[in-house]
Structure formats: C-alpha cells, structure tokens
C-alpha positions in Angstrom: 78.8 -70.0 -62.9 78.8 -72.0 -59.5 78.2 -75.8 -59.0 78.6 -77.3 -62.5 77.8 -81.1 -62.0 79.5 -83.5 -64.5 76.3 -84.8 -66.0 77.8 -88.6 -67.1 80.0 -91.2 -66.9 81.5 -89.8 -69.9 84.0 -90.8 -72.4 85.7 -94.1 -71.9 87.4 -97.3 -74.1 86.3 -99.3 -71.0 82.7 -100.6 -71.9 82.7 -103.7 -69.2 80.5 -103.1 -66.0 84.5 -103.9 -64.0 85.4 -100.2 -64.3 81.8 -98.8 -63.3 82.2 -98.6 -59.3 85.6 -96.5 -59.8 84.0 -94.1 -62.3 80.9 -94.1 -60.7 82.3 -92.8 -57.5 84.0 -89.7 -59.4 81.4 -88.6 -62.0 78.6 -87.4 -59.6 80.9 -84.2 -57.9 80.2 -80.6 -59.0 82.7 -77.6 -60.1 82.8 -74.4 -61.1 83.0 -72.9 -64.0 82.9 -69.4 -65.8 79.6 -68.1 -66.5 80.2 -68.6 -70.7 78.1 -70.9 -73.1 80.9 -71.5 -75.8 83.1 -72.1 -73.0 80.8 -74.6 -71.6 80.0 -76.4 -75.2 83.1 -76.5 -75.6 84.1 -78.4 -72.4 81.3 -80.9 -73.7 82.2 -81.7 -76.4 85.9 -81.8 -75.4 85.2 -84.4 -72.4 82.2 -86.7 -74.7 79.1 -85.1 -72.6 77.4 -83.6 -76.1 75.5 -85.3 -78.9 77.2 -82.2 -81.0 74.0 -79.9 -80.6 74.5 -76.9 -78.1 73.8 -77.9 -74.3 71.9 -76.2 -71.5 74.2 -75.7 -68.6 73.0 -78.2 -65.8 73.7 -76.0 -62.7 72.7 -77.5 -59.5 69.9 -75.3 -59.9 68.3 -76.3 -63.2 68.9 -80.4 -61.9 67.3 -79.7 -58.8 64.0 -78.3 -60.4 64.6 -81.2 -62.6 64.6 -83.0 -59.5 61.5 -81.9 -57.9 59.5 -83.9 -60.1 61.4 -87.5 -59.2 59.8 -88.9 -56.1 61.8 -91.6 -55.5 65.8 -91.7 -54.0 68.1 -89.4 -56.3 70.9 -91.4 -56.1 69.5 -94.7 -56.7 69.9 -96.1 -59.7 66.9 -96.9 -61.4 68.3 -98.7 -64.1 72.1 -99.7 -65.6 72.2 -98.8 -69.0 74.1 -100.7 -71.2 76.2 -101.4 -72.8 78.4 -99.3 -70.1 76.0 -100.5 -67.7 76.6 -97.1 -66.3 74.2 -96.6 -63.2 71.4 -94.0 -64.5 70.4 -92.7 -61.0 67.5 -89.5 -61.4 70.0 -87.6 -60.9 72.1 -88.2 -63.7 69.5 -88.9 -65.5 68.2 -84.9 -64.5 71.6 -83.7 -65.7 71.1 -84.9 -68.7 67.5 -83.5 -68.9 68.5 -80.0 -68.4 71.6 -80.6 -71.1 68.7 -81.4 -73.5 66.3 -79.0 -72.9 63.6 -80.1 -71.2 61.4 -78.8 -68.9 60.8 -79.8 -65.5 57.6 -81.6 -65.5 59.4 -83.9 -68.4 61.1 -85.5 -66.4 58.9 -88.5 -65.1 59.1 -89.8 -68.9 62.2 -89.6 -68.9 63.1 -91.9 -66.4 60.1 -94.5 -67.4 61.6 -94.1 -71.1 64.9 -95.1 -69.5 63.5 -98.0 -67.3 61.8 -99.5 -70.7 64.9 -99.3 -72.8 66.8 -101.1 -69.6 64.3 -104.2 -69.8 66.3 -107.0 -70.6 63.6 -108.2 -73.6 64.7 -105.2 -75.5 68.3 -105.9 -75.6 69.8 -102.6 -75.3 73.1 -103.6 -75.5 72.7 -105.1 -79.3 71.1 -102.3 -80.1 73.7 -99.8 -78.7 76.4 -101.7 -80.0 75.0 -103.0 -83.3 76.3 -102.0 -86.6 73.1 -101.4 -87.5 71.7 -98.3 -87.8 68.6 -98.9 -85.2 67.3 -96.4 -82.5 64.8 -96.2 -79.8 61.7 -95.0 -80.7 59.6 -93.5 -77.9 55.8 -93.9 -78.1 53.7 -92.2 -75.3 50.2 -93.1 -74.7 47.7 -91.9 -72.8 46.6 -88.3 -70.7 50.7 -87.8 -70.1 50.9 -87.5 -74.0 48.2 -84.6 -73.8 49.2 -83.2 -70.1 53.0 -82.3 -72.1 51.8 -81.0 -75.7 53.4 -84.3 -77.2 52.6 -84.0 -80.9 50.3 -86.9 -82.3 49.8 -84.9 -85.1 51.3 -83.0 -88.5 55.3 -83.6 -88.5 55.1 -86.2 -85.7 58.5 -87.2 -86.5 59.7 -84.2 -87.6 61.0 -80.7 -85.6 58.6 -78.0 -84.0 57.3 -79.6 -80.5 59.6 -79.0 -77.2 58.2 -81.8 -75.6 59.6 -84.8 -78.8 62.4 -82.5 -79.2 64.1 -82.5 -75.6 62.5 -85.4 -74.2 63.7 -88.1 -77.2 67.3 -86.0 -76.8 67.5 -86.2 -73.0 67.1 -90.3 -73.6 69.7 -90.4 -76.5 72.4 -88.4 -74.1 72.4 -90.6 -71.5 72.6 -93.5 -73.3 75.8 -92.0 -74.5 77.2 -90.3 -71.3 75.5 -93.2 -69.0 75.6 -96.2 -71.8 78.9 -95.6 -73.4 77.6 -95.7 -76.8 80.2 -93.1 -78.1 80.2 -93.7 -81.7 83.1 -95.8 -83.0 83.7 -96.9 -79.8 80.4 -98.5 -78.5 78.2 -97.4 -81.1 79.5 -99.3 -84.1 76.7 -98.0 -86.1 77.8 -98.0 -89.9 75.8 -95.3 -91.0 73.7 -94.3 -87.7 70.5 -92.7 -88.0 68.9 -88.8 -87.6 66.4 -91.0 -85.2 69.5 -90.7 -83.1 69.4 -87.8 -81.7 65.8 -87.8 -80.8 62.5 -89.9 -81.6 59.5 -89.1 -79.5 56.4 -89.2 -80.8 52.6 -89.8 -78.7 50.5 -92.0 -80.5 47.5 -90.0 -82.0 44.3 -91.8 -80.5 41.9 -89.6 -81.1 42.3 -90.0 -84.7 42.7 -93.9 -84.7 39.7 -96.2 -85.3 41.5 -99.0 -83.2 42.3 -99.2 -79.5 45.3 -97.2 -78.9 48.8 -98.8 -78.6 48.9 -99.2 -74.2 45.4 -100.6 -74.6 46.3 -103.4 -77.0 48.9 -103.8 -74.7 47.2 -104.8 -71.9 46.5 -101.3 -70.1 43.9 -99.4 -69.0 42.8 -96.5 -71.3 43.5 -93.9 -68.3 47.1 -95.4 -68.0 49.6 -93.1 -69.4 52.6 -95.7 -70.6 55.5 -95.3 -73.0 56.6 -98.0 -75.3 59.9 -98.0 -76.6 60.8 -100.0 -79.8 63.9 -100.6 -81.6 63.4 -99.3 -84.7 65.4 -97.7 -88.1 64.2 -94.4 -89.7 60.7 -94.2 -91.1 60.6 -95.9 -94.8 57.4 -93.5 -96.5 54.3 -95.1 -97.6 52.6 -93.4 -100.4 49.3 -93.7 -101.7 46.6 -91.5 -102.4 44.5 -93.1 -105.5 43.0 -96.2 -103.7 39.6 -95.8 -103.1 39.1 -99.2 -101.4 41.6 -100.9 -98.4 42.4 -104.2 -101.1 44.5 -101.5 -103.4 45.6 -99.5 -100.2 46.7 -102.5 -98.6 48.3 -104.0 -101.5 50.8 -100.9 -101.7 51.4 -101.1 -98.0 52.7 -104.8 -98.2 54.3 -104.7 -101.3 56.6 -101.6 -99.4 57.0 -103.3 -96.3 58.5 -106.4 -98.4 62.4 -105.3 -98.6 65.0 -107.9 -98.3 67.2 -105.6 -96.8 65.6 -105.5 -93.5 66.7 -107.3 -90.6 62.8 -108.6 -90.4 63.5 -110.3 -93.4 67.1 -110.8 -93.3 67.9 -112.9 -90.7 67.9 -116.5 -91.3 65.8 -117.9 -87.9 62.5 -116.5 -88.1 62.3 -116.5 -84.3 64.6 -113.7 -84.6 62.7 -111.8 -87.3 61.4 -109.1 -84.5 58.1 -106.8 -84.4 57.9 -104.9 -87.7 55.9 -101.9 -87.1 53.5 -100.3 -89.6 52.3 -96.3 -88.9 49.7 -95.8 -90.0 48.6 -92.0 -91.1 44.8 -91.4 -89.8 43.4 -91.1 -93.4 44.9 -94.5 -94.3 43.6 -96.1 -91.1 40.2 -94.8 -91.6 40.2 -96.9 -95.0 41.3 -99.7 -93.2 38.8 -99.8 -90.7 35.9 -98.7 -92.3 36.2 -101.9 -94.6 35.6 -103.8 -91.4 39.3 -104.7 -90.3 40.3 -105.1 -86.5 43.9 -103.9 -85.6 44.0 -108.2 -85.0 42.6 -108.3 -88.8 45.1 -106.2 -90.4 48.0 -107.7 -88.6 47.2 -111.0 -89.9 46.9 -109.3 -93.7 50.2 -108.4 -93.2 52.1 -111.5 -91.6 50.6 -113.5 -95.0 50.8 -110.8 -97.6 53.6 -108.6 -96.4 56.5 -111.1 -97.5 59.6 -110.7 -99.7 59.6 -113.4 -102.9 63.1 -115.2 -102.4 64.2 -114.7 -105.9 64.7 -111.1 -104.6 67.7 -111.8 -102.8 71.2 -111.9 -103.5 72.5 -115.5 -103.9 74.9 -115.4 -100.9 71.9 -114.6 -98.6 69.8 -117.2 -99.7 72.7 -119.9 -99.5 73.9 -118.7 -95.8 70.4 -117.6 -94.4 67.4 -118.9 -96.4 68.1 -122.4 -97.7 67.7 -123.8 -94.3 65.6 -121.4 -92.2 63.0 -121.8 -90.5 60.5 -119.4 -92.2 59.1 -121.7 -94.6 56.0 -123.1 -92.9 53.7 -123.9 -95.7 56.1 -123.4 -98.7 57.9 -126.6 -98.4 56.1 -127.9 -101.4 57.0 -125.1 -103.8 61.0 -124.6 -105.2 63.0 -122.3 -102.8 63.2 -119.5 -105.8 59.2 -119.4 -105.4 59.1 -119.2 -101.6 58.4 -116.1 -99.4 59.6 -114.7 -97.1 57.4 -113.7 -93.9 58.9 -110.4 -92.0 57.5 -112.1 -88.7 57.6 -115.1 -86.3 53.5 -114.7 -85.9 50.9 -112.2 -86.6 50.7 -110.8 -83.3 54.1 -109.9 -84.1 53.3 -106.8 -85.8 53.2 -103.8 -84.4 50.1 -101.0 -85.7 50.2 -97.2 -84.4 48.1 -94.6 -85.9 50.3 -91.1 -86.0 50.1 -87.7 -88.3 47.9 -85.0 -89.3 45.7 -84.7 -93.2 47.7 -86.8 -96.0 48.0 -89.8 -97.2 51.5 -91.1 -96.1 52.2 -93.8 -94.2 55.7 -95.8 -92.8 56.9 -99.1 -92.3 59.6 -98.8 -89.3 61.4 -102.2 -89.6 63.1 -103.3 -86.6 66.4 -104.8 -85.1 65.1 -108.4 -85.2 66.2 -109.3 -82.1 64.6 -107.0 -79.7 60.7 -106.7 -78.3 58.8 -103.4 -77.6 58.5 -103.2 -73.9 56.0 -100.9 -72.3 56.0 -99.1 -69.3 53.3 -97.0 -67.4 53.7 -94.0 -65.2 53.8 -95.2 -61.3 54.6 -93.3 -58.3 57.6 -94.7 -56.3 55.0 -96.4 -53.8 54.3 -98.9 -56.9 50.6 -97.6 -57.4 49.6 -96.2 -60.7 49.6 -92.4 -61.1 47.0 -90.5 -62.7 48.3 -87.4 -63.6 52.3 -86.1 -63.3 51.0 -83.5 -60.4 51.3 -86.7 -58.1 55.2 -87.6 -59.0 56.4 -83.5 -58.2 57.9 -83.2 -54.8 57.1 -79.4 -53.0 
C-alpha cells in the first residue's frame, strides 16, 4: 500500500510546546507499507496512533478526498491542541479523519469542533490532563446537523449513526496523536470515561419547545454552529408518573444535587462551571407547556437544584465549604443547614433538548473550570457559510 502518511505527532513523555518544532518537522512525511489491515493496526497501536478500535488506513488518497472539503491552507495550523500543543493543521487533522471513519463531507466539523475545544475559555489542557474523568461533548446545531444525518433522536448518545460515531472519534484521536493525551502519560484520568472515545450528538430542535442551543447563544437560526462542553458521562433522569412540571421538576433537581460533582465540589463558586441538564422531548414538553422559558427553568434550577451540606463528608466541608463563597443568602442559617448551589449564576446552566419517545432525562455535570464555547461554520474568507457545498474544493 503506497504513501502511508504518519497521521500524528504520536507518542511522546515530552508534553511541553519546546519539543514541538523538532517533531513537528518529522511527523508530516509519508511511507509505504504492505497492503495488510492487521499489519497496519498493528503499527498503530505499536507507535500510539490508535484509540484501540481498528483504524482506516489514511492513504494519501483517502486524506486528500478528506482534503477536498478544507478550503483553507493544509498545512496551516488552525489550532495547537494542548496539552502537547501539537499543531493540528487540516491535514493532520484529515489523517485522523480517515483513521476514524469518516466520510469526506465530515470534515468541516471536524476542524470547527477542534477550533472550539482550542479556545482558551474552555481549558483544554485541564481537561486533557485532569484526573477527572471529563470529555468533550460535541453539540451541533443547525442545517449541518440535518445536511450529515447527525442523530437528535432515539440513542443520541448511544451507537448506530456514522456521522456521531466517526466524527466524535476523529476529535478524540487527535487530541491524543496531536494533544498528547496518551493515558497515564497526559491523560491522568483515574477512571476515564466511554464519552472518550466519541460524543457527538445534534441537538433535536424540532422536538424542543425553546429556542435551540446556537440561538440562545447568540446565532442566527440558519447558522449551523457546534458547541463543545466539558462534560462527564450522562447521569439518567427518570420519571414517568408526574403529571404536572412541580413533581417532574422536583425529581430533576433532587438528581442533579450530588456532592460528588465538581459543580458542587469545588470550594469557590466562581469555579463551579455550566452544569448542563438534557432534557428528553417528552419532559420538555411538560416543562414548557406549564409556561416556563428556557430563562425560567434555569433559574428553578440555580435555587432548587442544590446539595444540603450535611450531605458531605466532614473533610470536604472543613477544606472546601466552611469558607466558600457559595453562601449568598444562607449566612443566617448554621453551615449543617446550608446549600449548596451547583452554579456561579443562573445563566450558568446549560438546557438542550435531545432523544426520541421516553421519559428519561440526564444531568451532564461538568469540569467546573471550563466554559462551553461555540463555534459556527465559516468559509476561510471569514463569511458565514450556508451549506457545507460552499467549504468543498473541485
């Protein structure tokens, strides 16, 4: 099999951006190899290139069809991804791409996923480095989410749609092969997370009662945008006796108030992060239909959604809680009768609407000390595109 590039930085102990310009000028040569898919896993895995999943062989071939969609320089980094600070240029980025699955016309989100997650308010680098088991969470909104099949829908979260699959893996292997986050060397994750290895999902908007996600955000409707979030595993919501959005509500807040969050863990509350609450359609119709703005139901939340102090261990309340800052209001009452809010504000939380027929919902508690950043699809001339068509290159 001809012209095999090396599609990474790869493997290395040396995490500091010193080292970067030596590796950088070595990684971006091709080779050749035999023509064999276990012989070409293997060599992966062996050189730090896999997530551990089977790869697709990016020929020069498959990364220059990857390529054709990229209309901007291909060698240009369009971001430095930490904490390597390895240069993600489109066509490493491409490389990557192919190794993951995706198909061509993925590719623009990929690169605008990767420009999000570089955005200094979302600290990458704690969150590749942490030892908590946090991972970026890709939410794509707008006529890009429909234009690649992204599912809104049944299983969001879950296998079955290309477009999650390979485009949330293409993002998790370069931030190992461009990042460095190799675990146990600059992922310290304790546990780590299935998010991990992928975490895609579009926002369902048809379904929600509330203006989508971008639009809240300040963009317009026709914008396609992704948002990405630093966020653990999806903790299940359950509930389908309540009748009325009081009882519903009650359950959701009572489940997002766990002391073992880093929302609610950390002792400085300006740290606390951007919660985020998904909300299944079914549950948001509830919601709505009892008259609550997205605005309304994120204030509910910030003074209802709070852990009692008595619920945590002595030691945290001692070295975190005594003195915080998260008391505003409470000084009155004994610490032991305090609680604890899992934001700074009530803008802080974050609503999406996401799934198919069922009542389940999820609270995705955050890495504290991070912010969603948001991004929407431009063409390398700075203006807005309206449909991937204009991004391809003939």
């Amino acid at each position: 099999m001809p012209d095999f590039p090396a599609p990474a930085i790869g493997r290395t102990s040396e995490l500091d951006a010193s080292v970067d310009a030596t590796v950088d000028a070595t990684v971006d040569a091709t080779f050749d190899m035999a023509d064999d898919l276990d012989a070409i896993n293997r060599l992966c895995i062996e050189r730090g290139w896999s997530d551990g999943l089977p790869i697709v062989p990016p020929t020069t071939t498959r990364v220059a069809q990857m390529l054709a969609w990229c209309d901007r320089p291909h060698d240009a980094p369009i971001a430095h991804i930490a904490p390597r600070r390895g240069a993600a240029t489109p066509r490493r980025l491409a490389a990557n791409a192919v190794m993951a699955g995706c198909r061509p016309e993925y590719f623009p989100l990929v690169m605008l996923a990767i420009e999000a997650l570089c955005d200094e308010a979302f600290n990458l680098h704690g969150i590749q480095t942490t030892t908590h088991p946090v991972a970026p969470l890709i939410i794509v909104n707008g006529p890009i989410a429909r234009e690649l099949d992204i599912n809104a829908g049944h299983n969001a979260f879950g296998p079955g749609r290309q477009a999650n699959a390979a485009i949330g893996r293409a993002i998790r292997l370069a931030l190992l092969n461009i990042g460095g986050a190799i675990p146990g060397v600059g992922d310290m994750a304790t546990l780590g997370s299935p998010a991990k290895y992928t975490w895609c999902v579009a926002e369902n908007e048809i379904d929600s009662p509330w203006e989508p996600l971008h639009v809240e955000r300040g963009f317009a409707f026709e914008a396609s945008t992704v948002t990405v979030v630093g966020g653990e595993g999806p903790h299940n919501i359950t509930d389908h006796e309540s009748t009325d959005a009081a009882g519903l509500l009650k359950g959701i807040c009572n489940s997002m108030a766990i002391p073992g969050a880093n929302n609610a863990a950390v002792g400085d509350v300006r740290f606390a992060g951007e919660p985020m609450l998904v909300l299944c359609p079914e549950h948001a119709a509830l919601i709505a239909t009892a008259g609550y703005s997205k605005r309304d139901l994120k204030q509910h939340l910030f003074e209802n959604a709070r852990v009692p102090v008595r619920n945590y261990p002595d030691a945290i309340i001692e070295n975190r809680l005594r003195n915080s800052g998260r008391f505003d209001g409470q000084l009155d009452l004994p610490l032991h009768e305090r609680r604890v809010p899992l934001a700074a504000r009530a803008e802080d939380f974050m609503v999406i609407v996401l799934g198919g027929a069922g009542k389940h919902s999820a609270f995705i508690p955050t890495f504290a000390i991070t912010r969603a950043v948001t991004r929407v699809l431009r063409r390398a001339d700075g203006r807005v595109a309206a449909s991937l068509a204009e991004l391809r290159r003939d």
